[in-house]
C-alpha atoms as a printed R data frame, in Angstrom:
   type eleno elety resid chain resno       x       y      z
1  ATOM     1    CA   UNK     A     1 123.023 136.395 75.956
2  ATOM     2    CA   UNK     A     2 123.759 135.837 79.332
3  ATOM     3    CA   UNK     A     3 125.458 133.056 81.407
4  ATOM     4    CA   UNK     A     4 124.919 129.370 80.829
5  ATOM     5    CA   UNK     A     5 122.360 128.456 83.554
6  ATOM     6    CA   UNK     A     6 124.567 125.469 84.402
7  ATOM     7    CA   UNK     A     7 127.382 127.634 85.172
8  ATOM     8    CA   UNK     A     8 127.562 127.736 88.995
9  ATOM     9    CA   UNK     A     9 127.901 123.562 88.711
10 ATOM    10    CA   UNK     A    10 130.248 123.018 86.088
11 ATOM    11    CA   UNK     A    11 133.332 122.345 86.873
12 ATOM    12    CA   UNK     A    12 134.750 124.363 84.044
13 ATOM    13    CA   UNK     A    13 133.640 127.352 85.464
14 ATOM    14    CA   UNK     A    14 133.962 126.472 89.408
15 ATOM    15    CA   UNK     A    15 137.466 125.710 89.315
16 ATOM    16    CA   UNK     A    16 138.258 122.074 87.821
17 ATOM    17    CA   UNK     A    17 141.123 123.818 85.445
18 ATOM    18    CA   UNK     A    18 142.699 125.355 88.832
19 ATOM    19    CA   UNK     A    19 146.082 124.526 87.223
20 ATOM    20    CA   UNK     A    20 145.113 125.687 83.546
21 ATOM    21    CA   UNK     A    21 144.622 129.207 84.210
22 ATOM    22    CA   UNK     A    22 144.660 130.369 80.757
23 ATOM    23    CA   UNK     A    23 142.730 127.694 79.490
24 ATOM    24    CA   UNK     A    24 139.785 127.901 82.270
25 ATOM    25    CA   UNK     A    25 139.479 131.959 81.590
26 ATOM    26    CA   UNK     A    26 139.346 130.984 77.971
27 ATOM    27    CA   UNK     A    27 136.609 128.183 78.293
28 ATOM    28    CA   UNK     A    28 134.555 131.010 80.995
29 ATOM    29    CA   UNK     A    29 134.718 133.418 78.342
30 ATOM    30    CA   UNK     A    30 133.535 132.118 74.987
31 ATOM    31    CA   UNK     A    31 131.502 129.092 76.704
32 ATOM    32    CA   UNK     A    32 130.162 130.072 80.264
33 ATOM    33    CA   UNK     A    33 129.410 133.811 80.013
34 ATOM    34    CA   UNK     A    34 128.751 133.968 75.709
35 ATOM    35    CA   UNK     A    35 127.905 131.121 73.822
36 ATOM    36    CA   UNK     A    36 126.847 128.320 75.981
37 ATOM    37    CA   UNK     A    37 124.744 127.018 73.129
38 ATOM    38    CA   UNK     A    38 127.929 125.370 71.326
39 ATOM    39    CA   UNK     A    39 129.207 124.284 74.641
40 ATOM    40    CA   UNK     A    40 129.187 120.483 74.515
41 ATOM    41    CA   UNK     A    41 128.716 120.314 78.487
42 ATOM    42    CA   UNK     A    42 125.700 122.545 78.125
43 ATOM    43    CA   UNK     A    43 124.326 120.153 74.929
44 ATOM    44    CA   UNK     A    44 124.523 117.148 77.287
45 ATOM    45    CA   UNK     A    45 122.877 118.796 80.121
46 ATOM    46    CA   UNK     A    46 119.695 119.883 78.254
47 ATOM    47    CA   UNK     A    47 119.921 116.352 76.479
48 ATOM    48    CA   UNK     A    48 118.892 115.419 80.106
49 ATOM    49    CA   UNK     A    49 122.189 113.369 80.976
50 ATOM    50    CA   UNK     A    50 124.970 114.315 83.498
51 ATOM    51    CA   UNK     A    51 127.397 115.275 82.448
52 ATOM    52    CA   UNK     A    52 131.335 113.787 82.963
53 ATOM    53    CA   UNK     A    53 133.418 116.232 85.123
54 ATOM    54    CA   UNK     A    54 136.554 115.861 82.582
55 ATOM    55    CA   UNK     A    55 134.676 116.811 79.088
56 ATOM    56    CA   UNK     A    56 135.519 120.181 77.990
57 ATOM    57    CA   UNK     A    57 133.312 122.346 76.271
58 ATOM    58    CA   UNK     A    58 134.930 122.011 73.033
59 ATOM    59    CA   UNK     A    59 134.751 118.940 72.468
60 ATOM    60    CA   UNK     A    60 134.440 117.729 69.138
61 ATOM    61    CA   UNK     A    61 132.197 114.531 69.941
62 ATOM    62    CA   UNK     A    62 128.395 114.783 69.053
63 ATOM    63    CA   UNK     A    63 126.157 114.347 72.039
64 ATOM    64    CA   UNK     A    64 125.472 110.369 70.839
65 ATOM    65    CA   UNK     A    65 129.056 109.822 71.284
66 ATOM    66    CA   UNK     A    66 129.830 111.247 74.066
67 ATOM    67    CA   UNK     A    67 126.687 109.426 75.820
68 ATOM    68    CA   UNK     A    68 128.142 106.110 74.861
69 ATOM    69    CA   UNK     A    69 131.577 106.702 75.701
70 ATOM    70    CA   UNK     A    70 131.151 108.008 79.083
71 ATOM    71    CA   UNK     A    71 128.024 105.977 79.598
72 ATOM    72    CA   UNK     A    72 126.273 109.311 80.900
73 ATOM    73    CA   UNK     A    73 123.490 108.345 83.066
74 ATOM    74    CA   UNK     A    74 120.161 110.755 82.760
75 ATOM    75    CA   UNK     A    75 119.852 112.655 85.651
């Protein structure tokens, strides 16, 4: 499949979980570089909204609520 197309700007991937080693490599691995399609980051995104620098991929929010909560701008 490929990596996410998003991946060199997402903070997941470029270093946001700097002190959450394990966690970031985990995120890379089944999100960034496998199955971006069930990332919630990457959902957002292609919604056409930024997205906020502290949701994580696996998020359990639908795209509609985590719009309203964050009040994600498009962009």
């Amino acid at each position: 499949m490929g990596k996410c197309r998003f991946y060199e700007v997402c903070p997941i991937y470029t270093g946001i979980l700097q002190d959450q080693e394990m966690s970031a490599k985990a995120f890379k691995t089944q999100f960034c570089e496998a199955d971006f399609d069930s990332c919630k980051r990457y959902a957002v995104r292609i919604r056409g909204y930024l997205v906020p620098k502290k949701l994580l991929p696996s998020s359990r929010m639908s795209v509609d609520e985590i719009v309203e909560k964050y009040k994600c701008p498009k962009g």
